[in-house]
MIMITOR-701064 format. One line per field, with one value per residue (C-alpha): residue in one letter; chain; x, y, z. Coordinates in Angstrom, 1 decimal, padded with zeros to 4 digits, m for minus. Example, Ala and Ser with C-alpha at 12.3 -4.5 7.8 and 13.67 -1.06 7.14 Angstrom:
<vexpas>
r = (A; S)
c = (A; A)
px = (012.3; 013.7)
py = (m004.5; m001.1)
pz = (007.8; 007.1)
</vexpas>
This chain:
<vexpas>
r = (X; X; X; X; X; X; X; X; X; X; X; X; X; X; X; X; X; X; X; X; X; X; X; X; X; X; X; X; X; X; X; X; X; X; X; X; X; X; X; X; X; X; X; X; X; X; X; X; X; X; X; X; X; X; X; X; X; X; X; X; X; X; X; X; X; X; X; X; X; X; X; X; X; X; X; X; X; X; X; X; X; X; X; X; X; X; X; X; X; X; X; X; X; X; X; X; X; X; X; X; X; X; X; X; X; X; X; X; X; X; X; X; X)
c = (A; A; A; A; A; A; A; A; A; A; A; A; A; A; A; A; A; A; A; A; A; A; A; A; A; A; A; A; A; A; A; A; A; A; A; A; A; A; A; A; A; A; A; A; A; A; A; A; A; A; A; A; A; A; A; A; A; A; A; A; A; A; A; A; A; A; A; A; A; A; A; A; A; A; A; A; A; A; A; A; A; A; A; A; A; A; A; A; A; A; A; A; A; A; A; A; A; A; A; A; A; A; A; A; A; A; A; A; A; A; A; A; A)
px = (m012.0; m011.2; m013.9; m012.9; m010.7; m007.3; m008.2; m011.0; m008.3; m006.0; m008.5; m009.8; m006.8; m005.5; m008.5; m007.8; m004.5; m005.8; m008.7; m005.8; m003.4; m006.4; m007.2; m004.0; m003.5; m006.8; m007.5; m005.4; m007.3; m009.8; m007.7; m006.1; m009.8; m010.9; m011.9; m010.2; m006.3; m007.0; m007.9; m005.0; m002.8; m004.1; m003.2; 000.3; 000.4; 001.5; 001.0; m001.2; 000.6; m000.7; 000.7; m002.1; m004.2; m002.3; m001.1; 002.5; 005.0; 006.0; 002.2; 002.1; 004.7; 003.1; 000.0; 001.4; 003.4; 000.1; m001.4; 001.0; 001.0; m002.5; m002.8; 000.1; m002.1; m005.0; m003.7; m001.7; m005.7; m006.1; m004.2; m005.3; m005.2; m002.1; m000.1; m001.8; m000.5; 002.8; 003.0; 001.7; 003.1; 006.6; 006.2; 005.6; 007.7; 011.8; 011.5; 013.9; 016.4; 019.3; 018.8; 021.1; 024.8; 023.2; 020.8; 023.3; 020.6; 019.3; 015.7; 013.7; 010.3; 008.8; 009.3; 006.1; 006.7)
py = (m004.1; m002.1; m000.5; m002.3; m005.1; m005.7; m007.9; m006.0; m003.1; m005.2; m006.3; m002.7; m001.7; m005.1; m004.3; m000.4; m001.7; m004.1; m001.9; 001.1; m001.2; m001.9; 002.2; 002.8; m000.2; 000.4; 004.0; 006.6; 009.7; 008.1; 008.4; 012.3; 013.0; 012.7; 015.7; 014.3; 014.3; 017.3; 019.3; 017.5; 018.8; 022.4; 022.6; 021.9; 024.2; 021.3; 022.1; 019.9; 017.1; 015.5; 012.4; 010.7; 010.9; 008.4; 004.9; 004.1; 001.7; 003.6; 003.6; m000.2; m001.2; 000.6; m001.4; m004.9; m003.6; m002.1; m005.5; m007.8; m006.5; m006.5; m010.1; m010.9; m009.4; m011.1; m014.3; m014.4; m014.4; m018.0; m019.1; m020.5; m017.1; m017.6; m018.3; m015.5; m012.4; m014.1; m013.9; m010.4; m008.8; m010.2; m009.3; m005.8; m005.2; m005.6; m007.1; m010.6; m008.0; m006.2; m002.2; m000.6; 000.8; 004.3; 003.1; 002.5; 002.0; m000.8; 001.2; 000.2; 002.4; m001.1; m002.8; m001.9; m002.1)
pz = (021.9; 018.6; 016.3; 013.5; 013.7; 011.9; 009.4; 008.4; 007.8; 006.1; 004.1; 003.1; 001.9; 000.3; m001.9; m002.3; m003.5; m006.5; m007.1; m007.6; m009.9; m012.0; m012.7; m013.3; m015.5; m017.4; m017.3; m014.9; m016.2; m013.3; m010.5; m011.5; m012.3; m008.7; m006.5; m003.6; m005.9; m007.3; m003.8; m002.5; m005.2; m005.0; m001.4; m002.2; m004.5; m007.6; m010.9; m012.8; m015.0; m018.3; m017.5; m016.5; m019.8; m021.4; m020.3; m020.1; m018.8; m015.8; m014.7; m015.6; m013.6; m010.5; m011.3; m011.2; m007.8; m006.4; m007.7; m006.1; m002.6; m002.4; m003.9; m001.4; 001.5; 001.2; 000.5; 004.0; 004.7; 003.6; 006.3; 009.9; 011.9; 014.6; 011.3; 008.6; 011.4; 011.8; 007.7; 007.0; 010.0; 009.6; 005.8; 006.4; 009.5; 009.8; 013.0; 012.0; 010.9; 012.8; 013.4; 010.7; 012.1; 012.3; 015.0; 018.2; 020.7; 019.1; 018.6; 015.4; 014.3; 013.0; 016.3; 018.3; 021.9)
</vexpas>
């Protein structure tokens, strides 16, 4: 038995998603402010950009996307359980499509086996 269970992950990070949207919509100085970006951007050596401090429509339109697939997530939630997984996880996965032409032997990364 797992640690922590699926939807209890899904969950997590259908609500890091919203919570996200909503910084970046309101105020992304918050989220280039944090230690945790800014260590991660010292290690790779970026140099620090300005264009955070100030809202715009780039930034808004990540919002509403970062918005919309957490919304999205947790409301596959509301469903019975046999049919929420069968919703999220064919959502997020390509397994109803055919493998592109450049995959010959028919082997596809979102397929888990």
């Amino acid at each position: 038995m797992a640690l922590i269970s699926a939807k209890t992950i899904i969950t997590s990070i259908s609500l890091f998603h919203i919570t996200l949207g909503f910084f970046f919509l309101t105020n992304p100085v918050t989220v280039a402010d944090q230690s945790l970006v800014w260590v991660i951007g010292e290690a790779m050596g970026m140099p620090y950009s300005r264009n955070f401090e100030t809202q715009s429509p780039a930034l808004a339109f990540l919002a509403v996307g970062l918005a919309f697939f957490g919304i999205t997530d947790l409301a596959s939630f509301g469903l019975p359980e046999e049919v929420c997984l069968v919703q999220h996880w064919g959502v997020q996965g390509m397994s109803h499509h055919p493998p592109p032409a450049c995959c010959p032997l028919n082997i596809s990364p979102a397929i888990p086996y």
